[in-house]
Every structure is written in C-alpha cells, then in structure tokens.
C-alpha positions in Angstrom: 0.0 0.0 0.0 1.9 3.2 -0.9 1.9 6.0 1.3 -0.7 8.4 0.2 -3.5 6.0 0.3 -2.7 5.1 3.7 -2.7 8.8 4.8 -6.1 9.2 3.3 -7.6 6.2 4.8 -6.1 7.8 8.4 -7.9 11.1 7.4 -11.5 9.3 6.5 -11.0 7.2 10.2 -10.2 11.0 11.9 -12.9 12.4 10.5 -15.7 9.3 10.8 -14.2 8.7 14.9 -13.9 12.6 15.4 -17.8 12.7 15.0 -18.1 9.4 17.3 -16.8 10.9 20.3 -19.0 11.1 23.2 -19.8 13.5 26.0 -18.6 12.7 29.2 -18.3 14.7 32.3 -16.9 13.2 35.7 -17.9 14.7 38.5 -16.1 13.7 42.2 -17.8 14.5 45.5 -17.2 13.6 49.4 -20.5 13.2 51.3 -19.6 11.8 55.0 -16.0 11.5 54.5 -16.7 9.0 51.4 -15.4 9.7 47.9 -18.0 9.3 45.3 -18.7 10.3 41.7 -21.3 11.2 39.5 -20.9 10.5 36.0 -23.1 11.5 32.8 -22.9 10.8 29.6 -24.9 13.1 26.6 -27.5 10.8 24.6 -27.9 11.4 21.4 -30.5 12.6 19.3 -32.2 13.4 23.3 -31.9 16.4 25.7 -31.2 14.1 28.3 -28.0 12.7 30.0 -27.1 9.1 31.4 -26.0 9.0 34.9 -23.0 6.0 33.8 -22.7 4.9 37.4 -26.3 3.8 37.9 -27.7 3.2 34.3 -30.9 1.9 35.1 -31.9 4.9 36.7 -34.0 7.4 34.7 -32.0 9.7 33.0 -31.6 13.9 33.5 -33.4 16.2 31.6 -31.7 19.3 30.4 -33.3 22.0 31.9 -31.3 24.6 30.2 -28.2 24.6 27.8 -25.9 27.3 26.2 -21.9 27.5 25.5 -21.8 28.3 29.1 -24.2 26.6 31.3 -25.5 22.8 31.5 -28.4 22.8 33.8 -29.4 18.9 34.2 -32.9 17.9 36.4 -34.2 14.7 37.9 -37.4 14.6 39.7 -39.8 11.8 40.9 -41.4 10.3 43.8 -39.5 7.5 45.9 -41.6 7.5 49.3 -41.5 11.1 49.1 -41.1 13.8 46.5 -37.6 15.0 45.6 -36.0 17.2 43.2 -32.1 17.5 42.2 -30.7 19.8 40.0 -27.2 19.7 38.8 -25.7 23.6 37.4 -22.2 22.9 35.4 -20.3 25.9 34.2 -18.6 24.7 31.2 -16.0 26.8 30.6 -14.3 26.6 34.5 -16.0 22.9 34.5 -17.2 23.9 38.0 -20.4 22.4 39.1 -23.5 22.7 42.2 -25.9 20.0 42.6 -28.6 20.6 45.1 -31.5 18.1 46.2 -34.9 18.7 47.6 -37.3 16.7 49.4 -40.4 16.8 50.8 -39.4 15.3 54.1 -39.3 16.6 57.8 -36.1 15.6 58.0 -33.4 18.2 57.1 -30.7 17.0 54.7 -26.9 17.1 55.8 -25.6 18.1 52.0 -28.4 19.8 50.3 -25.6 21.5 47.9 -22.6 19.7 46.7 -19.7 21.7 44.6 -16.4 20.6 42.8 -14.8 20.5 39.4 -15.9 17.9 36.8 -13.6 16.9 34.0 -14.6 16.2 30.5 -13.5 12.4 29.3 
C-alpha cells in the first residue's frame, strides 16, 4: 500500500471517529468523609443525560443549555417527592448539585460543589 492512500484512509478514520466521540463529564464529591462520583454521559439525538454509574436509573433532563451553562434535572417520587438539579459551568467545568425533598427531616448536604472533567 503506498503511502498516500494510507494517509487518506487515516484522514476518513479521523474524521468518521472525530464525530463518534461522546460527551462525558466526571464529576467527584465527598458526602460523610466518602469519595464518590457522578458521571453522565450526553445521549444522542435526546436532551437528556445518562447518569454512567447507575444506568438503570431514569435519565436527567436538560433544563437549560448554552456554551456556558449545562443545567441537568431529575425529579420523581420514591416515598417522598424529591427534586435534584445539577448547574455545570462549562468553561471553568465547575459544578453545584442541590437536592430537595419533601421530608421533615433536614438533609446534611443539600448543595454539593467541585470540578468535573470532561472524558
């Protein structure tokens, strides 16, 4: 195979696996001195993301999306209503992810913030 055939077949495999590449953000937290970490995944063709680590769970709705801001929702009832919203800035990749119930009890970590990276 001579040598510019084999550089345009690695340009068509750039360009096909370039548009193949998926959106992933990783997202680390600490809630009662355990590491943890919330990872989502864009689905195509959808305005929703897939929460990787727990895949059979519902996923999060984009509430809101521009080149700055990701704003991702989850809502339902378990015994009791609750409502999480998850704000990314995407340019510092910093993130807040609050949760609301509608419980007496008080949550320890309503807010969690850190820095995500992208994948």
């Amino acid at each position: 195979m001579n040598s510019d055939l084999k550089k345009q077949i690695l340009v068509v495999l750039f360009i096909f696996s370039s548009n193949t590449v998926a959106e992933i953000y990783s997202c680390p937290f600490i809630v009662d001195d355990e590491a943890m970490l919330f990872r989502i995944e864009r689905i195509e063709d959808e305005n929703k993301f897939k929460d990787l680590m727990y895949p059979k769970q519902k996923p999060w709705e984009i509430f809101f999306e521009d080149k700055s801001y990701l704003v991702l929702t989850d809502y339902g009832t378990n015994s009791n209503f609750y409502m999480e919203v998850f704000v990314l800035d995407k340019k510092s990749l910093t993130y807040q992810w609050s949760l609301t119930e509608s419980t007496i009890e008080v949550i320890d970590d309503p807010v969690v913030k850190g820095k995500c990276i992208v994948e």
